[in-house]
N, C-alpha and C positions, 0 to 999 in steps of 0.2 A: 552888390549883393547884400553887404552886413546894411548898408541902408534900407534896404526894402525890408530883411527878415525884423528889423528895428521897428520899421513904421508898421508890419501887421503887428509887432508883441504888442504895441504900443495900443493900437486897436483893441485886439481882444485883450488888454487890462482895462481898458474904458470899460468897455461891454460888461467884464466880469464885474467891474468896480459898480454900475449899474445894478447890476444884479445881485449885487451883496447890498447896497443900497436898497432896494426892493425887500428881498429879503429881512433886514433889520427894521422897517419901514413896518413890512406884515407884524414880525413878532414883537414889537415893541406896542403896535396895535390891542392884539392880542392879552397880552400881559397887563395893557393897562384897561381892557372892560373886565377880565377876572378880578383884579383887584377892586374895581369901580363894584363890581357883581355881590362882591364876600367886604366888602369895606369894615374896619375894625373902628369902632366906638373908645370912646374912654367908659370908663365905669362910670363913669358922676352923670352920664346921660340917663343910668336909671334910678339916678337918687330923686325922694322928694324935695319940695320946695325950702326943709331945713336941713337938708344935707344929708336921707339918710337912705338909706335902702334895706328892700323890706327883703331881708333874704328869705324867707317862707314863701315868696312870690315870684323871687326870680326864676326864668324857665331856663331849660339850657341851651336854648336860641340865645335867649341873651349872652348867658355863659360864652358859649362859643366865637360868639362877635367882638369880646371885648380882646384888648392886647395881652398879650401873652401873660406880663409882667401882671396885671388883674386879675388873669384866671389864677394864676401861682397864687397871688397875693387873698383871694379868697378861697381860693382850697387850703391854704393853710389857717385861717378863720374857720373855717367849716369844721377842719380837724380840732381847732380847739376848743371849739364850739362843742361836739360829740364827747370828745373824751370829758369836759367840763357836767354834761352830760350825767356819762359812764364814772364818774368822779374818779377819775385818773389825774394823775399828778406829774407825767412823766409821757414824753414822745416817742418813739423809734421813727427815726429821722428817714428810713430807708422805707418804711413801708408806706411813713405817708408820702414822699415823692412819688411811689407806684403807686399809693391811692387817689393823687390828686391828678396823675396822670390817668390813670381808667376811668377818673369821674367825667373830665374832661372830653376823650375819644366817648364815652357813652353817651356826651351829652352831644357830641357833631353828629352822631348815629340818631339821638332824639332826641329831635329840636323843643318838642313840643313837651317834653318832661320838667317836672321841677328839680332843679340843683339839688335840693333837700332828698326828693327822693331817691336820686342818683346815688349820692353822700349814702343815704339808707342801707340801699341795697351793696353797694361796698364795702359798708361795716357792717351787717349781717355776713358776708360773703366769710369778711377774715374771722368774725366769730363762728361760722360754722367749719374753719379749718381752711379754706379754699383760697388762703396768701400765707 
């Protein structure tokens, strides 16, 4: 008797073990055409031929697509860019993380916008009270 209830567990662990194979099989599928779909760039794919990139032109398609650590790395450019601007001499560390974060979700919202004007409309926002 313990032999036979042995050789069916033994079965339906094959089966199941299948089936978890299957299963990881789909979502590994899965997982890699989203990522294959949304693929992130480096930044230097929109620089010109001497290395430079025309931030007035970047859209926030591009924004979007790049690695994380690029979009940080020019939203903090952008902010000192504006405030250089605004001739401030001085950050709050806190408002631009939540600026370069809302710049960022605005710009996966619209793709088709420029960085610049995103950046705009975020510092207009906090100058009118609204951070």
């Amino acid at each position: 008797m313990v032999g036979s209830s042995t050789s069916h567990g033994g079965a339906l662990s094959r089966a199941l073990g299948r089936v978890d194979f299957r299963v990881a099989l789909v979502a590994a599928a899965v997982v890699a055409s989203a990522s294959a779909a949304s693929a992130q760039v480096e930044l230097k794919t929109y620089m010109d031929e001497k290395g430079y990139l025309n931030v007035r032109a970047l859209t926030c398609a591009q924004l979007a697509n790049t690695y994380q650590e690029d979009a940080d790395f020019l939203g903090a450019w952008y902010s000192g860019w504006w405030n250089g601007h605004l001739k401030r001499h001085s950050i709050n560390v806190a408002r631009t993380k939540q600026g370069i974060h809302e710049v960022i979700v605005y710009c996966k919202a619209n793709p088709d916008a420029k960085v610049v004007d995103a950046v705009d409309a975020y510092v207009k926002k906090v100058q009118a009270g609204g951070q």
